[in-house]
C-alpha positions as CSV (number, residue, x, y, z in Angstrom):
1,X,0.0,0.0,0.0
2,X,3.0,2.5,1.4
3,X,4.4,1.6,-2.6
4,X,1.3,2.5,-4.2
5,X,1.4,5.9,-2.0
6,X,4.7,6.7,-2.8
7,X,4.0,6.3,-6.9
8,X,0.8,7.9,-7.2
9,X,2.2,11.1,-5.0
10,X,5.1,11.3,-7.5
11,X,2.4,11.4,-10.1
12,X,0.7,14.2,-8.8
13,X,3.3,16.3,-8.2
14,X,4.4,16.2,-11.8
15,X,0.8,16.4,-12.8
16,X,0.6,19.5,-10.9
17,X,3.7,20.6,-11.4
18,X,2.9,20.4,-15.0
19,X,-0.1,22.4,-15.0
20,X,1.7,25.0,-12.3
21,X,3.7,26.3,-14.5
22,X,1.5,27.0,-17.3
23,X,0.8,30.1,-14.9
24,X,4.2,32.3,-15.6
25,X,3.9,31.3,-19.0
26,X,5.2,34.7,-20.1
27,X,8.4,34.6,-17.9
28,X,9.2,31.3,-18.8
29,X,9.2,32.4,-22.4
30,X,11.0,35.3,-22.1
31,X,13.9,33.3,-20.0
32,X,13.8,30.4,-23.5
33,X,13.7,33.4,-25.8
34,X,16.7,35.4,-23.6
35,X,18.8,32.1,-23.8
36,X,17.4,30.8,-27.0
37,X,21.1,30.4,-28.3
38,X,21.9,27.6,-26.3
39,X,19.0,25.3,-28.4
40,X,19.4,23.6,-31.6
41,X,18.5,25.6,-34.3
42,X,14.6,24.3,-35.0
43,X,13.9,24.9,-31.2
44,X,15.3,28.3,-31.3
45,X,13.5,29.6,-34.0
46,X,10.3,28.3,-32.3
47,X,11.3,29.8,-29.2
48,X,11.1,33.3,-30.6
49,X,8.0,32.5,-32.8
50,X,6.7,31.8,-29.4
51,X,8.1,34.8,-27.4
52,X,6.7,36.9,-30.2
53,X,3.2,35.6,-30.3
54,X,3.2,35.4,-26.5
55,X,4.0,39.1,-26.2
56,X,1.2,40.2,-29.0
57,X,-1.7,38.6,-27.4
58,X,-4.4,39.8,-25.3
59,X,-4.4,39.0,-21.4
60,X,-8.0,37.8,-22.4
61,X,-6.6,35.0,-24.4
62,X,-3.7,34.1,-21.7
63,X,-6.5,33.6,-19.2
64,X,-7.2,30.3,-20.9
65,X,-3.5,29.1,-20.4
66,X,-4.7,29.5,-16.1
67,X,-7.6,27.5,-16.9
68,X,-5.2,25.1,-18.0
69,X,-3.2,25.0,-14.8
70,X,-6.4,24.8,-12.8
71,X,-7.9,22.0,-14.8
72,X,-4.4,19.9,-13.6
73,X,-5.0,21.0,-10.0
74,X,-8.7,19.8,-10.6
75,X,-7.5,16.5,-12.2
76,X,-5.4,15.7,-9.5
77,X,-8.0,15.8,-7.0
78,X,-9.9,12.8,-8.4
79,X,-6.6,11.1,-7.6
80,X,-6.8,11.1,-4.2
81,X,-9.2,9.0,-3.6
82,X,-7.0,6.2,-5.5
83,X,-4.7,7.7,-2.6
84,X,-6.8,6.7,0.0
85,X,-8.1,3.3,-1.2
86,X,-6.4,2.1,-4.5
87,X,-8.7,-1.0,-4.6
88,X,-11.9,0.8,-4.3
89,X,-11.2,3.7,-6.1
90,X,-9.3,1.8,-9.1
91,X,-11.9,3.4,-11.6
92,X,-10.4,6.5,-10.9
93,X,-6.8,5.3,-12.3
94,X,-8.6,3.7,-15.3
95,X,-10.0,7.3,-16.2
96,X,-6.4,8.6,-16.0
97,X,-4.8,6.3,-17.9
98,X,-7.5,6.8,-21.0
99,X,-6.9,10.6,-19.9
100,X,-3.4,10.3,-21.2
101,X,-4.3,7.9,-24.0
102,X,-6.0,10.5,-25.5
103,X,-3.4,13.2,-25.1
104,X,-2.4,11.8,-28.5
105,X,-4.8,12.3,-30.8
106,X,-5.6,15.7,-29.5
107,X,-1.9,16.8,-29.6
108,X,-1.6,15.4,-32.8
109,X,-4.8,16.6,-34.4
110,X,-5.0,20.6,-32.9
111,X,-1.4,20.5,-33.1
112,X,-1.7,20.0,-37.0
113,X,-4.6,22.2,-37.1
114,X,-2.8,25.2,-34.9
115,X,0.5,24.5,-36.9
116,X,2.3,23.1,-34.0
117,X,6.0,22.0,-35.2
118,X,5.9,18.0,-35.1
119,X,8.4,17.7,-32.5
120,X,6.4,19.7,-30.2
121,X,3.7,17.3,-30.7
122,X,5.5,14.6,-29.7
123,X,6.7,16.5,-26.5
124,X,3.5,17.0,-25.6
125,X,2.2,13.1,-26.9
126,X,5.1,11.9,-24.3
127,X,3.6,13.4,-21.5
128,X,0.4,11.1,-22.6
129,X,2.9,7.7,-23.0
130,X,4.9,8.4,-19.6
131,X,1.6,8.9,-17.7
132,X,0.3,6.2,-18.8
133,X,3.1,3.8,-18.6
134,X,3.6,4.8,-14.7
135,X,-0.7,5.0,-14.2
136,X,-0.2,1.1,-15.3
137,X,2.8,0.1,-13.1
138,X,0.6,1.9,-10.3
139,X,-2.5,-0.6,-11.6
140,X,-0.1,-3.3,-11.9
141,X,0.4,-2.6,-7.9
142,X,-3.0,-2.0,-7.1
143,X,-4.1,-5.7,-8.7
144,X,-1.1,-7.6,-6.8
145,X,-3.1,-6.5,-3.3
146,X,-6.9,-7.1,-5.1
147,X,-5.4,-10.8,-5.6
148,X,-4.1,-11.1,-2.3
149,X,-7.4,-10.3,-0.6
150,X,-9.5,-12.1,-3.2
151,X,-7.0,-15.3,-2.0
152,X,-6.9,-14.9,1.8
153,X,-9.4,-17.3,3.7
154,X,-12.4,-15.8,4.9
């Protein structure tokens, strides 16, 4: 159980901390775009397509990219009851992991559509694959204790 703790509190805190910083967005593109030089060429050039997109559109529209940082917050929350008991709660993890399943066909489909260099597509598609390669070792875990209760004598 402590194993199964440990794993899905790692998960959050990347999950959050992936959403967290979605808040200084501009800051963190101005730091990329101040020491762009030190990327290959591709990701430099995108860094300052960014920085200068970034910089030319409305607060309005930069609200959404907030939005996005709460919606990780609020997906995190429907982990903790997986926290509390992963056997019961199990559903919850199954959502996840089809949660990152389909990080890929909307990171590959908007990202065509918004003209999202391919490489940043698969950035963003290998936040889907990690999630949901550690969601199933966590499942994995959770299945080994169903097992041993469903075997113990009554």
């Amino acid at each position: 159980m402590n194993s199964i703790r440990f794993h899905l509190s790692v998960f959050l805190l990347l999950l959050l901390l992936s959403g967290i910083t979605a808040f200084p967005l501009q800051t963190e593109i101005r730091f990329l775009y101040e020491h762009r030089e030190l990327f290959p060429l591709a990701l430099s050039e995108w860094i300052s397509r960014l920085h200068t997109i970034l910089f030319n559109t409305s607060s309005v529209i930069l609200y959404g990219t907030d939005w996005l940082a709460f919606a990780h917050i609020v997906i995190a929350l429907f982990f903790i009851p997986v926290y509390l008991d992963p056997v019961k709660y199990r559903l919850n993890l199954k959502i996840g992991m089809l949660a990152c399943l389909l990080i890929f066909p909307l990171a590959l489909v908007c990202g065509y559509i918004r003209n999202i260099p391919f490489f940043h597509q698969l950035i963003d598609c290998s936040f889907g694959a990690i999630g949901f390669v550690y969601l199933l070792f966590i499942s994995s875990k959770i299945n080994q204790i169903q097992n041993k209760h469903e075997h113990l004598p009554a």
